[in-house]
N, C-alpha and C positions, 0 to 999 in steps of 0.2 A: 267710568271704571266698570260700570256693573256690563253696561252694553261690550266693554272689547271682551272681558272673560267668560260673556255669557257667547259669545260668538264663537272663539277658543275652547269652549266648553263644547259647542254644538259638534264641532271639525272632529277633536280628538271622542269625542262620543261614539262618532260614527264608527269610528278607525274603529276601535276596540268591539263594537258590535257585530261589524263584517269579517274583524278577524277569527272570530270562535267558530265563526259561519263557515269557513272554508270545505272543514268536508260534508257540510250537509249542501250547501252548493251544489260541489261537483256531483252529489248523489241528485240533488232535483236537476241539475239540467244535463244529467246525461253525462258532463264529460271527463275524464282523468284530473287525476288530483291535478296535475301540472300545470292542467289548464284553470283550474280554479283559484288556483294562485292568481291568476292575472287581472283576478277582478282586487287585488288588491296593488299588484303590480303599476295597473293602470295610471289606477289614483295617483301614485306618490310620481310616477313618472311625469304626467301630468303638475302635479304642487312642483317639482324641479326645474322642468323646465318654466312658470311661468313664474316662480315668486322675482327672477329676478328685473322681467319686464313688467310684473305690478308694482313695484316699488320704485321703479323708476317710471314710469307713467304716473302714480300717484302723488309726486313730485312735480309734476307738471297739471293734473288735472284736479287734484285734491285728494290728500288721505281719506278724510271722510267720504266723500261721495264713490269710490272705489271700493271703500272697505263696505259699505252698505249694498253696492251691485255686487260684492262677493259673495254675500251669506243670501243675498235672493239668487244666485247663477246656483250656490251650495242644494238648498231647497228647492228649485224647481229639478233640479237633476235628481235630490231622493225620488220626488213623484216620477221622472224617467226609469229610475231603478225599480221601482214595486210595482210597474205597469212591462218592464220588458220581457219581451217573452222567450225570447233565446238569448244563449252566454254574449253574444257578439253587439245586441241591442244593449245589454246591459252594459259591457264595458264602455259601449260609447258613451251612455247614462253618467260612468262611473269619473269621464275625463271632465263632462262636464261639473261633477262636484271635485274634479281636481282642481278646475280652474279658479272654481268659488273658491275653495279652501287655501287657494295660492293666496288672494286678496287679502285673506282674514290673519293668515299668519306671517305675510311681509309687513303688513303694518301694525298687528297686535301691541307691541311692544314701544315700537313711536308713537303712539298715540296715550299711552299709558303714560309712554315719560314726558312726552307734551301738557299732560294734564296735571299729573301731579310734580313736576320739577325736578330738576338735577338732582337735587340735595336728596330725593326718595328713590335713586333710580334700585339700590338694593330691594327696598322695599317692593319694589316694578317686578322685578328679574322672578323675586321668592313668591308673590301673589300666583305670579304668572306659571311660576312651575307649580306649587300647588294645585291650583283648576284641574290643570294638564295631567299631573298624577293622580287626582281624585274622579277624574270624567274616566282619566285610564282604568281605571280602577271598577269605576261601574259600567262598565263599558262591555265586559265580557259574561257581567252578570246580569245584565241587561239582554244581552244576545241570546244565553243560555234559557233564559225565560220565556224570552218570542218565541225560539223554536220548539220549547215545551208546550208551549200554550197557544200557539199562533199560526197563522201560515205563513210561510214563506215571503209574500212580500211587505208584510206588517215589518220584518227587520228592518227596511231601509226607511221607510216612517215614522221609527221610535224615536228619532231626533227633530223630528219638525216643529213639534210645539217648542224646542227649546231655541229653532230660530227665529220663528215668527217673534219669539218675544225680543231676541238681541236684536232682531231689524226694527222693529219699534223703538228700541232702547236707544238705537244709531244716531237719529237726531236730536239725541244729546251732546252727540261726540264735540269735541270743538274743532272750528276751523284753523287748520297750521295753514301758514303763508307757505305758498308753491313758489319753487324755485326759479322759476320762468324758464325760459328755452322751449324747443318744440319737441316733441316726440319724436321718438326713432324705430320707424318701423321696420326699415331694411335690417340694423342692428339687432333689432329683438326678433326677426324671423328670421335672422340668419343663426342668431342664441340659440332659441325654441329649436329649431333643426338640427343644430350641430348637439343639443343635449339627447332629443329622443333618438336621434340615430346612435348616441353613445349606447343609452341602457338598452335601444333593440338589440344592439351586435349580438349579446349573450342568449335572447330567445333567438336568435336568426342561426346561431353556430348551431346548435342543436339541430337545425336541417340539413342548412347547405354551408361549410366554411368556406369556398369560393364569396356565396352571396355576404357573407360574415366581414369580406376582407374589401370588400366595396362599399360596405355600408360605415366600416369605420374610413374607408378613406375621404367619403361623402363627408363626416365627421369633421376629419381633420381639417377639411380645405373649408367647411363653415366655422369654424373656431378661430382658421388662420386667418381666413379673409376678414372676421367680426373684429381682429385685434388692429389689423393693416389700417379699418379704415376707423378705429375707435381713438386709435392711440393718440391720432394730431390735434382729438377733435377737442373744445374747451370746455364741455362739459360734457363725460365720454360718461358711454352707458354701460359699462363696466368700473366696477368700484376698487378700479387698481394701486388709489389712495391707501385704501383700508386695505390691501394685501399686500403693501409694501411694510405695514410693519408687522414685526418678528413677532408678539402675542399675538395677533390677529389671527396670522398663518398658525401660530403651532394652535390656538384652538379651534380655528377650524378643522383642521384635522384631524385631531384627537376629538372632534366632535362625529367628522365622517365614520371615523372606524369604530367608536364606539356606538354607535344608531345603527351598525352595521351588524355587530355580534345582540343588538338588538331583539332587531327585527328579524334573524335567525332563530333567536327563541323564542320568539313570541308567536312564529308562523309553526316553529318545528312540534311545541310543544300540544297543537288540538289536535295535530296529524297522530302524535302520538298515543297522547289520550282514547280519540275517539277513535282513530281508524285501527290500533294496532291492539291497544288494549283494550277494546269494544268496552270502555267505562262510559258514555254516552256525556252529551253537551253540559249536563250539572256538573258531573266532576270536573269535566274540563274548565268552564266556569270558575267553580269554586279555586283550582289550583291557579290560573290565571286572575285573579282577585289577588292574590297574594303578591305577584308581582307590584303592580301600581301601588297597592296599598303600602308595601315596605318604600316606595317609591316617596308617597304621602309624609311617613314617618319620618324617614331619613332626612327629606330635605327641611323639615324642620328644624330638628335636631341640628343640622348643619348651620341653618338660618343663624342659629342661635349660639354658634360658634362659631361665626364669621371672625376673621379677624386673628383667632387666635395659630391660625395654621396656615399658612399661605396659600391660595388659591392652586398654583399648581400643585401643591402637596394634596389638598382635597380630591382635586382632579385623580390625580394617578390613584389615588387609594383606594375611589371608589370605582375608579375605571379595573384594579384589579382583583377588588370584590366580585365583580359581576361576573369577571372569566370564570371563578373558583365554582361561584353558582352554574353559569353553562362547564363549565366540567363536571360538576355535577350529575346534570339534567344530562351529560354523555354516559356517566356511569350508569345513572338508572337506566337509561337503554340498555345499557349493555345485558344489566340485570334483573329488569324487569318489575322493579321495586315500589310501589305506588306513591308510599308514603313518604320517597326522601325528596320527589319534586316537590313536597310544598315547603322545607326549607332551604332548598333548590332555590324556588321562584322568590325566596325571600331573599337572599343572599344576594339576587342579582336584582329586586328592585331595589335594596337597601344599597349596595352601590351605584348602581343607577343616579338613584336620586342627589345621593353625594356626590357626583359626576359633573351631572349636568346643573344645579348650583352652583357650586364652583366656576365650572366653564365659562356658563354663560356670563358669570359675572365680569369674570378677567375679559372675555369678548366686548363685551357692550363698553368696559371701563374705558377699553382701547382706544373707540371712536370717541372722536367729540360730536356732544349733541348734533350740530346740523346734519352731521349723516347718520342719524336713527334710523331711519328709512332703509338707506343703504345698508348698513348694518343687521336691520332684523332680518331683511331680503338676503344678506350673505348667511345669516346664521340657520336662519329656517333652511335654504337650499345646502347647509352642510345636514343637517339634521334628515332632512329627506332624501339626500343622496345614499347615505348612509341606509336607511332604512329601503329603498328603492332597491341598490345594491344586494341588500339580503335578501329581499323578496323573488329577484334575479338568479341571487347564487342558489335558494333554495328550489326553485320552480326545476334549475337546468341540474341539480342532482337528482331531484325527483325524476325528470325524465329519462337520466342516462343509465339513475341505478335500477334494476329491475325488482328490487328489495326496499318495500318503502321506509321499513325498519330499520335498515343500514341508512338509507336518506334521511330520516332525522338522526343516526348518529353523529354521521357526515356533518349536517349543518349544525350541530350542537358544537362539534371540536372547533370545526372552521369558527362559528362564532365566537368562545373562548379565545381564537388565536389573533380575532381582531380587537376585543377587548385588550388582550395583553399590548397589542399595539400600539391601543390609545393609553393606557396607560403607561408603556415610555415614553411618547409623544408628551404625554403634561411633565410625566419627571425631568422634561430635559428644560424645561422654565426653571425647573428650581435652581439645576447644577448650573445655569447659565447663570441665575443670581446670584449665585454664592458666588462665583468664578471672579465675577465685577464684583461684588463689595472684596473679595481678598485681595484683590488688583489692584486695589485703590482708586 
């Protein structure tokens, strides 16, 4: 247990370090905000497209030994990161700890409920969001510190020691019995292609929309071709079991959209702080601390009133807490106001948290154990689609608007109006429950 959270620790560690970084980035290497997005971009596009060919490879080659080559692929890529010397060495740096982090968060979660058993999987779901909110949490104040104290490439190293220690911890994991069958390469490199051609269309439109409308069509024909030859097959590398049923789909979605008004404010918000407000990396910090930490809090609180509220009901209420907070964090744009993003960022990790508890629970209940795997690989790739997505939508208003200030308005509302999203996506579990028990 200690080895998967400590690994889960390392991944979302990182995330929250690099994200406070953004505009001191594009100030060290030269280039437009827009571009410095894409050292965050990269990664998640990267963890999208490959959780869902780790999780099915480690089905076939071993969870364990997978999940241990992820948190060493995660750590040799920081040391790429804090040795590159221009943006473009770095992003390369950045795909490689997307791959690591693909490994560690498709199987986080089957390995957890492999260990400790059915009967604890709640107990799995709430450990697991805790780490995740609490690394979130120091995560920005961890970053804010390096770049006080430190140079430049010390940020992408602040996580190392914490994986050296989970890859030790790994040969503790236990052996799950592999599925048998062989791997599928064609399948997963037609996956892998048909997802990064999706999220490039959005940087590519920004240049050329000719080039924009070949790249999604490149898209569509590796998506359609991956189903054509998946669908006959008898053990298909697409988990269109688990999307055939009705809770699966609606949380997955309501998980997309809400990782989506996310990671809109989580990116909008340093832009704001440091570049607009010249209040420097501590504040930003500190108001970003508040986030994960309401995040900490709530899913407690939730843990501990499992049960008495329906999981879709959780869902929606805290999916439309967090709009209220990003409408917030739009007012204070508007106004200029310091002091109301910090219950701003409370407001939206305290829904947050209650969110994604819920969620995750109604998802994982869906599947039956044999496809954990399957499962955390769907649920992680709605989770970082979601988050990919906002780093996407934010990067290409950044570039279009000439006003960086109206650009985090922009993805403040936009994020609000995907929150609200996810939250009628979970309300419409409840009206469908009620509809069948009145039904008879």
């Amino acid at each position: 247990m200690f080895a998967v959270l400590a690994a889960m620790a390392l991944v979302v560690l990182d995330a929250g370090i690099v994200n406070v970084a953004l505009p001191t980035l594009a100030l060290g290497y030269h280039v437009p905000a827009a571009d410095a997005v894409q050292v965050v971009a990269v990664y998640q596009v990267a963890l999208v497209a490959l959780l869902l060919p780790c999780a099915h490879a480690a089905a076939r080659v071993g969870q364990r030994r997978l999940f241990s080559l992820g948190i060493a692929a995660f750590c040799g890529g920081a040391v790429a990161c804090a040795l590159a010397p221009t943006l473009w060495l770095l992003l390369m740096a950045r795909s490689i700890q997307g791959a690591g982090a693909a490994a560690v968060m498709s199987l986080g979660i089957a390995l957890l409920r492999a260990t400790l058993g059915e009967k604890r999987l709640a107990d799995v779901v709430a450990w697991n969001a805790m780490t995740v909110a609490l690394c979130s949490a120091a995560g920005p104040v961890v970053g804010a510190l390096i770049l006080a104290w430190a140079p430049l490439p010390v940020l992408f190293l602040a996580s190392a020691p914490v994986g050296v220690v989970a890859f030790v911890a790994s040969r503790a994991l236990p052996k799950v019995a592999a599925e048998g069958g062989g791997l599928k390469p064609i399948h997963m490199a037609l996956y892998v292609a048909g997802i990064v051609s999706v999220f490039g269309v959005m940087r590519v439109a920004t240049m050329e929309p000719a080039a924009a409308g070949l790249v999604v069509l490149f898209a569509i024909g590796c998506l359609v071709l991956l189903l054509a030859i998946d669908r006959p097959a008898s053990s298909p590398f697409l988990p269109l079991d688990l999307m055939r049923l009705q809770t699966f789909r609606r949380t997955s979605l309501a998980s997309v959209c809400c990782f989506t008004g996310q990671s809109l404010g989580l990116i909008g918000l340093p832009f704001l702080i440091v570049a607009e407000m010249g209040l420097g990396t501590k504040v930003a910090g500190t108001v970003l601390f508040c986030w994960p930490a309401s995040v900490a809090i709530s899913s407690a609180i939730a843990r501990r009133g499992a049960g008495r509220a329906g999981h879709a009901v959780q869902a929606a209420i805290g999916a439309f807490t967090m709009g209220c907070g990003l409408a917030l964090c739009w007012a204070d744009a508007m106004l200029g106001i310091i002091w109301l993003l910090v219950p701003a960022a409370v407001l939206c990790g305290a829904g947050f948290g209650l969110f994604q508890l819920a969620n995750n629970r109604a998802m994982f209940g869906a599947a039956a154990p044999a496809r954990a795997a399957a499962a955390g690989g769907v649920q992680s790739t709605a989770r970082l689609t979601g988050q990919g997505l906002g780093s996407m939508v934010m990067a290409g208003v950044l570039a279009w608007q000439a006003n960086p200030l109206g650009a985090t308005r922009t993805g403040f509302l936009v994020g609000a109006g995907f929150a609200l999203v996810s939250g009628l996506v979970s309300g419409t579990g409840t009206f469908r429950g009620r509809s069948r028990s009145g039904g008879g």
